[in-house]
MOPAC internal coordinates of N, CA, C and O (Angstrom, degrees):
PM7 1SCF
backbone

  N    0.0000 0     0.00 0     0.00 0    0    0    0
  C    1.4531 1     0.00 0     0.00 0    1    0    0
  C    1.5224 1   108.71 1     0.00 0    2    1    0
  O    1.2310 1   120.26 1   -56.39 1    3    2    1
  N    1.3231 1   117.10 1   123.61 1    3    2    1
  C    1.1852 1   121.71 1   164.79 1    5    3    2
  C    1.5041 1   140.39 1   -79.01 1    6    5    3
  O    1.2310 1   127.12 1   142.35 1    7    6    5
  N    1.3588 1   103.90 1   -37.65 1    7    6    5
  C    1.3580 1   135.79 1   165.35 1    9    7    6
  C    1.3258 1   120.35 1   177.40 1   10    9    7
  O    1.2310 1   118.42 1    -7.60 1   11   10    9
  N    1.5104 1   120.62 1   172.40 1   11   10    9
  C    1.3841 1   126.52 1  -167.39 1   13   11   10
  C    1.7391 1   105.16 1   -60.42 1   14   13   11
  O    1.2310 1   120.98 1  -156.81 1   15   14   13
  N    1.0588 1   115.73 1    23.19 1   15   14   13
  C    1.4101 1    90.06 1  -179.23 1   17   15   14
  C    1.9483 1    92.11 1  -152.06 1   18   17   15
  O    1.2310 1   115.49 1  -164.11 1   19   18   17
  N    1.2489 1   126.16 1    15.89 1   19   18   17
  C    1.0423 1   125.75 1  -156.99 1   21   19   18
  C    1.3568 1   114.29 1  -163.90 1   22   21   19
  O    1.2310 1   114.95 1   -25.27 1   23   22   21
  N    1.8243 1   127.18 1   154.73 1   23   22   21
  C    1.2684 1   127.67 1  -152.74 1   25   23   22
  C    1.2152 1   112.17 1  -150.39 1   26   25   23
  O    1.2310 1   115.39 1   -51.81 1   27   26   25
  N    1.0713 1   126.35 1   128.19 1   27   26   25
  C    1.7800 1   137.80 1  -169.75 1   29   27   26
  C    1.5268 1   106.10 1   -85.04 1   30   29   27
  O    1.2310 1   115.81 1   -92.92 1   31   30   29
  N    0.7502 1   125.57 1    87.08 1   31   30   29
  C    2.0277 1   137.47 1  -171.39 1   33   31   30
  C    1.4058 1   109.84 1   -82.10 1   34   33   31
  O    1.2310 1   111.91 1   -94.25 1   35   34   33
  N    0.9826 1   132.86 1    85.75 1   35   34   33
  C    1.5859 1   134.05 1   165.61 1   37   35   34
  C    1.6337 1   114.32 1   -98.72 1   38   37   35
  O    1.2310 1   127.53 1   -37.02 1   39   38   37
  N    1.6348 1   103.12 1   142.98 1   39   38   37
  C    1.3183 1   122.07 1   167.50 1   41   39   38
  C    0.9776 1   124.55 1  -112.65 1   42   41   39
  O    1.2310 1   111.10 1   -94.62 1   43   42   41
  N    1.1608 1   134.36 1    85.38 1   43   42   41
  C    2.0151 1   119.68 1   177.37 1   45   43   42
  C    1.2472 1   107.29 1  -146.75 1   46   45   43
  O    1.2310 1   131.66 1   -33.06 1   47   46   45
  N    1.6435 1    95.09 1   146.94 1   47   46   45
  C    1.6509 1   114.58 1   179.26 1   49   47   46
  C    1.4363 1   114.52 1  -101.39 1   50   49   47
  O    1.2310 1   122.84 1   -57.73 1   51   50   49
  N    1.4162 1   112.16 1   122.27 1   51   50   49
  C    1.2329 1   131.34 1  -151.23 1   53   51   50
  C    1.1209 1   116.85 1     8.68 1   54   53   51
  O    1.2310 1   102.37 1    83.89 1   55   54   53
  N    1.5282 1   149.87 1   -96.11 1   55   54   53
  C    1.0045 1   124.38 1  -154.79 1   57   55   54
  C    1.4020 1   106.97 1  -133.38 1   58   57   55
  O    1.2310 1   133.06 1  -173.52 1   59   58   57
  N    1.2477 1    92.38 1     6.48 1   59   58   57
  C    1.9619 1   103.61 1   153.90 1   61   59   58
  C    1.2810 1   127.78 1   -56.43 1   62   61   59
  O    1.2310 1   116.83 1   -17.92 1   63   62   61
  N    1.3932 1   123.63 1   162.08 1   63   62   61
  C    1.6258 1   134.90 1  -171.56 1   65   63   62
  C    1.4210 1    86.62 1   -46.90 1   66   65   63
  O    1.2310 1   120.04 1   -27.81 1   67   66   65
  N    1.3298 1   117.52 1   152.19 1   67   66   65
  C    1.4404 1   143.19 1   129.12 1   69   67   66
  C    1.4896 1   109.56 1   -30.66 1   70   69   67
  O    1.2310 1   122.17 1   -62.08 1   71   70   69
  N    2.0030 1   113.46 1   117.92 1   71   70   69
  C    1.2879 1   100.97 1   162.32 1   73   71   70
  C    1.2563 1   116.24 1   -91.91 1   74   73   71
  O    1.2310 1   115.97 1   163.52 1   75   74   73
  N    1.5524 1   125.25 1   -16.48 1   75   74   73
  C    1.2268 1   133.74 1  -156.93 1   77   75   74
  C    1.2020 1   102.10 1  -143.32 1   78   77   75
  O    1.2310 1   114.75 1   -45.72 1   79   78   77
  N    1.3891 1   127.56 1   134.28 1   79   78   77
  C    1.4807 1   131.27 1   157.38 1   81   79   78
  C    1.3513 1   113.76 1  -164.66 1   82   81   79
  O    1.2310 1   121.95 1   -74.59 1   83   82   81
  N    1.7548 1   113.88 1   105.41 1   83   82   81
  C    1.1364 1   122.50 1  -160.46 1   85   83   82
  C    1.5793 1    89.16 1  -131.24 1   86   85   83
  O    1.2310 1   122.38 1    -3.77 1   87   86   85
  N    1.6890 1   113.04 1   176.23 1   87   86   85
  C    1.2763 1   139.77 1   161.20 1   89   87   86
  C    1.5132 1   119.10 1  -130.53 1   90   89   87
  O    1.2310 1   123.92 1   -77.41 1   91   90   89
  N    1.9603 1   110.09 1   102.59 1   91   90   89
  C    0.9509 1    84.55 1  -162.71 1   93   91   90
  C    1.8518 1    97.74 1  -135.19 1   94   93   91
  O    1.2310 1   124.25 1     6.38 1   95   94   93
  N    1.4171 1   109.45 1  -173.62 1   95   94   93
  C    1.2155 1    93.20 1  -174.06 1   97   95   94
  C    1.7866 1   142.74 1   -51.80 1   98   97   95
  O    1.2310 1    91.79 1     6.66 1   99   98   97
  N    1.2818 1   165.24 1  -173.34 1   99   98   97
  C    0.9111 1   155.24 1   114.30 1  101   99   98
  C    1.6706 1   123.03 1   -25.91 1  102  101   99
  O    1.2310 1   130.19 1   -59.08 1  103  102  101
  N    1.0988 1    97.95 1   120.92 1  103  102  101
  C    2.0534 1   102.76 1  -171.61 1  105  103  102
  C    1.2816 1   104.60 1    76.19 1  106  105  103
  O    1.2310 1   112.09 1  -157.92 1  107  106  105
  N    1.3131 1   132.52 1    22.08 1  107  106  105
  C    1.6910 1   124.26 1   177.22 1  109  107  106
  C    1.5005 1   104.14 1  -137.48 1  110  109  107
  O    1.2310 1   120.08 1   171.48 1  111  110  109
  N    1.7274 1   117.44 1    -8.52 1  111  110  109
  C    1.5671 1    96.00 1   172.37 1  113  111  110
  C    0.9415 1   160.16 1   -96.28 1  114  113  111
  O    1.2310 1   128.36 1  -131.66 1  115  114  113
  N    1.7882 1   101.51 1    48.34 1  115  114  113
  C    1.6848 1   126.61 1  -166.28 1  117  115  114
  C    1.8406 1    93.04 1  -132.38 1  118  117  115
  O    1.2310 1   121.83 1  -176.19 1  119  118  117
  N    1.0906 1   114.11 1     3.81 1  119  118  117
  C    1.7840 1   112.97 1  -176.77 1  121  119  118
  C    1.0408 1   117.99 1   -91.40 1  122  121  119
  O    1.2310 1   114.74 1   -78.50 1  123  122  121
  N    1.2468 1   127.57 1   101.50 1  123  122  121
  C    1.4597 1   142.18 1  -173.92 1  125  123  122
  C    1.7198 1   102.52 1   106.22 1  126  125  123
  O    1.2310 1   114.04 1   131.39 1  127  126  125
  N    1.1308 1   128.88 1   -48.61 1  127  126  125
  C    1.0096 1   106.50 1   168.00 1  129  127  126
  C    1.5860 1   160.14 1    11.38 1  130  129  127
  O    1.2310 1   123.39 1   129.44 1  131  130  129
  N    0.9690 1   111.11 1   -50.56 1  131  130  129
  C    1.6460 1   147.06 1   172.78 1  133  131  130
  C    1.1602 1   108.74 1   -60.77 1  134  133  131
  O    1.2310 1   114.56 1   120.50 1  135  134  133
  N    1.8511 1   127.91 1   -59.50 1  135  134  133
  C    1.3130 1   104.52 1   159.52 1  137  135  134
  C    1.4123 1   124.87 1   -73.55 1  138  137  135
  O    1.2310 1   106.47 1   159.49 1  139  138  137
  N    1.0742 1   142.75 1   -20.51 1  139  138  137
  C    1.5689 1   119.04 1   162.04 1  141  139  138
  C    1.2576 1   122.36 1   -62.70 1  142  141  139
  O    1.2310 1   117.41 1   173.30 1  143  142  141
  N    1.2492 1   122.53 1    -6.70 1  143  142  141
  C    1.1286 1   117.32 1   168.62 1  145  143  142
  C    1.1854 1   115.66 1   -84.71 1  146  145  143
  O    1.2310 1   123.26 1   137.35 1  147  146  145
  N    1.6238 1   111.35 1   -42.65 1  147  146  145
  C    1.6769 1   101.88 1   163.76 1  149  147  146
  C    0.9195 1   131.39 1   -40.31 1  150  149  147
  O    1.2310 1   124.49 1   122.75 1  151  150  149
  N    1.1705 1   108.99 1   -57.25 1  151  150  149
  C    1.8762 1   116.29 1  -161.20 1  153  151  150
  C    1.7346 1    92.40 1   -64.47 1  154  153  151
  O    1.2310 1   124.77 1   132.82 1  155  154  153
  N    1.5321 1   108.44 1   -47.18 1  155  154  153
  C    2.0904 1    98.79 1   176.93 1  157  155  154
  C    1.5448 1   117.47 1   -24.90 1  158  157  155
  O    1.2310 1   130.17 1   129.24 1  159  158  157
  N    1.7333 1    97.99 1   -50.76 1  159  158  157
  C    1.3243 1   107.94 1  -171.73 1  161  159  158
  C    1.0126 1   131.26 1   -79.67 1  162  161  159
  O    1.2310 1   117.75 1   143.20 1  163  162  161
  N    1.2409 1   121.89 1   -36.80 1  163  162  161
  C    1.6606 1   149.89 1   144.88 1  165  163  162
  C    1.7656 1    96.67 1   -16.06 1  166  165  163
  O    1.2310 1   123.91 1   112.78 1  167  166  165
  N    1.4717 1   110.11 1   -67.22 1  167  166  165
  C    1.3822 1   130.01 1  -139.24 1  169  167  166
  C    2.0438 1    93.04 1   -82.89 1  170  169  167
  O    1.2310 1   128.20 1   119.64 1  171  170  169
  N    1.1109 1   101.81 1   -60.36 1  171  170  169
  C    1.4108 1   100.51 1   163.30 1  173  171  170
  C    1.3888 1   132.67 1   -54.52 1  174  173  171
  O    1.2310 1   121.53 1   143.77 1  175  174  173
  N    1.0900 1   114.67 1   -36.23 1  175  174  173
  C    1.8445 1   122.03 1   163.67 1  177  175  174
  C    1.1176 1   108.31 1   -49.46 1  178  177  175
  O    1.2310 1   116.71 1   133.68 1  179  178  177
  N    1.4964 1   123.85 1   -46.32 1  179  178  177
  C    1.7368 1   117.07 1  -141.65 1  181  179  178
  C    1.6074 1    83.74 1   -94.58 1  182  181  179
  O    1.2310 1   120.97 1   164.66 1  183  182  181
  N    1.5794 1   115.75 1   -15.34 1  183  182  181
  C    1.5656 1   104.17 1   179.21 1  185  183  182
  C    1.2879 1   123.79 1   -59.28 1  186  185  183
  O    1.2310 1   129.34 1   154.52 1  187  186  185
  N    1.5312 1    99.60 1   -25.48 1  187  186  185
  C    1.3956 1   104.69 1  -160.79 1  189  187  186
  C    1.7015 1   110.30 1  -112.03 1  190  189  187
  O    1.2310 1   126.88 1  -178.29 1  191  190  189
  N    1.3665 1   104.37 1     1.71 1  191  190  189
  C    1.7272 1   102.16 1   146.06 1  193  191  190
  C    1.2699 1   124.40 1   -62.53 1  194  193  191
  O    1.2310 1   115.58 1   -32.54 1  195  194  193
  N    1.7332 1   125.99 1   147.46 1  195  194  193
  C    1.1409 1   130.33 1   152.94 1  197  195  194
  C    1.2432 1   135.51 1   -26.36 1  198  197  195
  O    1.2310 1   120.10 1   180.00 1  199  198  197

């Protein structure tokens, strides 16, 4: 929590870099989201192909 009107948004897969780390408004810090999470997942999958 940043303050009453605002939200500390982090994305990271386990103990990898941070994909995401924003501050953003109240009721807005799940918007857009979704693709960074993809691509996290995306990006970690293809690691773990042959």
């Amino acid at each position: 929590m940043v303050g009453p009107d605002r939200s500390t948004v982090v994305v990271r897969r386990g103990g990898e870099p941070v994909a995401l780390h924003e501050i953003r408004e109240h009721g807005s810090e799940a918007d857009g989201i979704g693709a960074v999470v993809e691509a996290a997942i995306r990006e970690g999958t293809a690691a773990l192909r042959p």
